[in-house]
N, C-alpha and C positions, 0 to 999 in steps of 0.2 A: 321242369323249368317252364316258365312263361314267358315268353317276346310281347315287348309294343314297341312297333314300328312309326315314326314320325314323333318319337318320345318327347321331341325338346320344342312341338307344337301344340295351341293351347289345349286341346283335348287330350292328347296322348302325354302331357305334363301333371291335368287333371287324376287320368287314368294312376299313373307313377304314383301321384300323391295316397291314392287311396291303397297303395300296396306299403307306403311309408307309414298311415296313421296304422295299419292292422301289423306292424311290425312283421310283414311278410317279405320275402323276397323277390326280383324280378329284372329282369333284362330287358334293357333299352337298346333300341337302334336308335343309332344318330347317324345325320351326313359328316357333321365333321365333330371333333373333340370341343372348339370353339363354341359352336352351339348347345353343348351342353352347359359347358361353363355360363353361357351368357342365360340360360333358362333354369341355373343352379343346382339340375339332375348331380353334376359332380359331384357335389354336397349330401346327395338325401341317402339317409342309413338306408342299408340294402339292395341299394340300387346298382346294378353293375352293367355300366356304361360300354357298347361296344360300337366301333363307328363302321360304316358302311352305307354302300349304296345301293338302294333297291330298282334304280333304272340299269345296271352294268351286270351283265353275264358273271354270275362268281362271289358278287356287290355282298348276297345277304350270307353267304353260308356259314362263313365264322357265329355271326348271332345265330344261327337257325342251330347250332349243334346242340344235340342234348335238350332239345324244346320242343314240348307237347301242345299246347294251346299256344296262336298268337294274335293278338290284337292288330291288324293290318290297319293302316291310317297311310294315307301320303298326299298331299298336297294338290289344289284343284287345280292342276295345271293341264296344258295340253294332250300331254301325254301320260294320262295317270291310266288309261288302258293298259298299252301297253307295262306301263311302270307296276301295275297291282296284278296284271297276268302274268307278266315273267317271275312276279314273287309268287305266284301260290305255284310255276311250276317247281320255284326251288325248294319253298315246301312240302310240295310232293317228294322230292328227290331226297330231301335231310329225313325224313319220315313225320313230320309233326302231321299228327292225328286229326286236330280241331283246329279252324279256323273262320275267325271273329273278323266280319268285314264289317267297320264302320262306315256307311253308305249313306242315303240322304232320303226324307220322306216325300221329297217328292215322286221317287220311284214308284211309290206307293198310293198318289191322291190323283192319279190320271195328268201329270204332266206330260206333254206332245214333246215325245223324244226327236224329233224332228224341229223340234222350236226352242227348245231348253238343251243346249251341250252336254248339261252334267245330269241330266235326267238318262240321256242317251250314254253317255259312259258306264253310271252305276251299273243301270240294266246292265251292259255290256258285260260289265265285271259280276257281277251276280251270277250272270249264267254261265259264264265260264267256271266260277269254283264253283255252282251246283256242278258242271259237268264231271269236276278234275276228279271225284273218287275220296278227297276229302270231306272227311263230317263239316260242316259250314252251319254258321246265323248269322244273318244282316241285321245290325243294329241301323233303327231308320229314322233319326231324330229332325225332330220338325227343325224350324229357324231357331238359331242359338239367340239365347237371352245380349250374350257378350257384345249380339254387333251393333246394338245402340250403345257402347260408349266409342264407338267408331264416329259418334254425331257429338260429343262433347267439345269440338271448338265452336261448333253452332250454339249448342248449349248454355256454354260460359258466355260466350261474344253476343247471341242474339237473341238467349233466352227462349230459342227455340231450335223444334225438330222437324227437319225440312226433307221429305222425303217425299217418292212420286205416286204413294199409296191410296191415295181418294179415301174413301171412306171403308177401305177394307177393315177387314177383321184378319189377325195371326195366334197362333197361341207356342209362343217363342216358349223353348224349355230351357232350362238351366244345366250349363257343363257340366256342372257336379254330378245333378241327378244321372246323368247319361253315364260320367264316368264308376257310380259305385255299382250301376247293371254291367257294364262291360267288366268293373271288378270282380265281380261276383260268377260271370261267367269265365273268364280267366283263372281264375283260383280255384272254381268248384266244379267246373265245366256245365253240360245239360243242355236242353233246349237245344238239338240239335236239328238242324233241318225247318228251323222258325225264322220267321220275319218278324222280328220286335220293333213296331211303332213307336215310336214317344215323342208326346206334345206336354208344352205346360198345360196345369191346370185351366187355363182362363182363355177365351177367344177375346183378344181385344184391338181394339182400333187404334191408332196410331195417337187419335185424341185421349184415348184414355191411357196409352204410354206414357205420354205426354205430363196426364195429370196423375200420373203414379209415380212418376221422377219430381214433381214439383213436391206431391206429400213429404218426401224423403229428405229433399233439401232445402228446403222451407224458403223457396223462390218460385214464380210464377213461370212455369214452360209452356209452351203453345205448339200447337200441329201447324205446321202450315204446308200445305200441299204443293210441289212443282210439279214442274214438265220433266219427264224423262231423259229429256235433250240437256236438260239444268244440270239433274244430276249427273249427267254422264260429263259434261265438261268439267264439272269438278274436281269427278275420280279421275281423271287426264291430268287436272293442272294440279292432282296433289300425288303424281307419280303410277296409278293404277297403270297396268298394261292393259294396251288397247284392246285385246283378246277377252280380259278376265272382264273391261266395264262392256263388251258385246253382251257375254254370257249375263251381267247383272242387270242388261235391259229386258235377255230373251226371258229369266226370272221372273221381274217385276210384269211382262205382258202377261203371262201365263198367271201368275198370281189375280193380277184385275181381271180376269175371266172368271174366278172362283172367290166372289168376294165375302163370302160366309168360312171362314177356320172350323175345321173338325179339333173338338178335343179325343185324345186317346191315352189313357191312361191306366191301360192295362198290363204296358210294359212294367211301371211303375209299383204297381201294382202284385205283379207275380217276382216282384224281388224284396218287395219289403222297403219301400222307397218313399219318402214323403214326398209330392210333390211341391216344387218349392215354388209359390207364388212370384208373379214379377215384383210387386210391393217390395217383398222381402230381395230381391236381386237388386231392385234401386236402394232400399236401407244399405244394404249391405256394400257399395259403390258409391256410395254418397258423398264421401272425402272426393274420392276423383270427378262424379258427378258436378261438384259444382266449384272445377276447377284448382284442385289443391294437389302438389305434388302426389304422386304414389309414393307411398311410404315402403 
């Protein structure tokens, strides 16, 4: 059997999907029943939803019973140390063999754990499952394509994308793509003891984000560059916690320090994976894009 944990979050929903189209089987951890309902996990053939908590002494074992490979995923919170180290001790203790940390690429491009929160978590968590005796791979995917439609009320309202990125360069990858390599390693296992990279295809600038979402919706978008101070008052006044817009300033500083994106697309690569252009992630978002119900 295979576990993913954070199932009814958007990557570990993605993940699910790809065990649903392969008519495979698979176990979900959720926090609560509700959130599977509300993420539609209840619904998907195969799927056998088990609820639990992975920060509470005891939290995971019911899912861990009888599971060999798990997909670990939990949410960028404060405490996701501790909350990803108490789970790989109780995977140690159910006996599951392999474990799959989805983890973040900045780990990997010389982020200053010192200056970046979740640079210094990963590491943290990384080394501890190398330590535990468990077989482990860190999946380490560049910026998700998904969090520019996090900018669609700018979008629709002002026809543009206002973020504090200067004239950098990123090469966001796409959920999917991420989610059929962690499928692939969950169902077939391998690649034990690897650190798998993954970026999209393309390094591109925020201007040319910009006019790869106009292609798509056949209206004119714009870059326009703020102040970090801008953006952070708005992740405030649109409910962010003060903790998570810290860490998305400490991000973006570290980010303007390396303004050239490396492509890496070897992950992609050694699974049989097309990488999926941003082009094709605005075509494909384009309804929501430019302001129309989700369907």
């Amino acid at each position: 059997m295979q576990l993913i944990t954070g199932a009814a979050g958007m990557n570990g929903r993605a993940t699910v999907a790809e065990f649903v189209d392969a008519h495979s089987q698979v176990r979900a951890l959720v926090r609560s029943i509700s959130s599977a309902a509300r993420s539609g996990l209840d619904q998907m053939q195969g799927v056998e939803v088990v609820e639990g908590d992975m920060t509470a002494p005891g939290g995971s074992e019911k899912a861990l019973a009888g599971v060999e490979r798990v997909l670990m995923i939990s949410s960028a919170a404060p405490d996701m140390v501790e909350t990803q180290c108490r789970f790989i001790d109780a995977c140690r203790a159910s006996g599951v063999r392999h474990l799959i940390k989805f983890s973040g690429a900045e780990s990997g491009i010389g982020f200053d754990p010192a200056k970046f929160r979740f640079t210094r978590m990963h590491e943290e968590i990384e080394g501890y499952l190398e330590a535990s005796g468990l077989a482990w791979t860190h999946i380490r995917p560049s910026q998700f394509m998904q969090v520019y439609l996090r900018e669609i009320p700018d979008i629709v309202k002002l026809g543009a994308i206002r973020l504090p990125l200067a004239g950098i360069s990123l090469s966001p990858v796409h959920v999917r793509d991420i989610a059929k390599v962690a499928y692939r390693l969950l169902r077939f296992g391998g690649h034990e003891g690897e650190k798998l990279e993954m970026t999209g295809p393309e390094a591109l600038t925020m201007a040319e984000i910009a006019e790869r979402i106009s292609r798509a919706i056949g209206r004119k978008i714009v870059y326009q560059p703020i102040m970090a101070s801008e953006r952070r008052s708005a992740l405030l006044a649109s409910g962010v916690p003060a903790g998570f817009a810290d860490a998305l300033d400490e991000q973006v500083a570290e980010r303007l320090k390396r303004p050239n994106s490396k492509i890496d697309l070897s992950t992609h690569e050694a699974f049989g994976v097309r990488p999926t252009t941003f082009g094709e992630f605005a075509t494909e978002h384009a309804a929501i894009l430019s302001g129309k119900p989700a369907s």
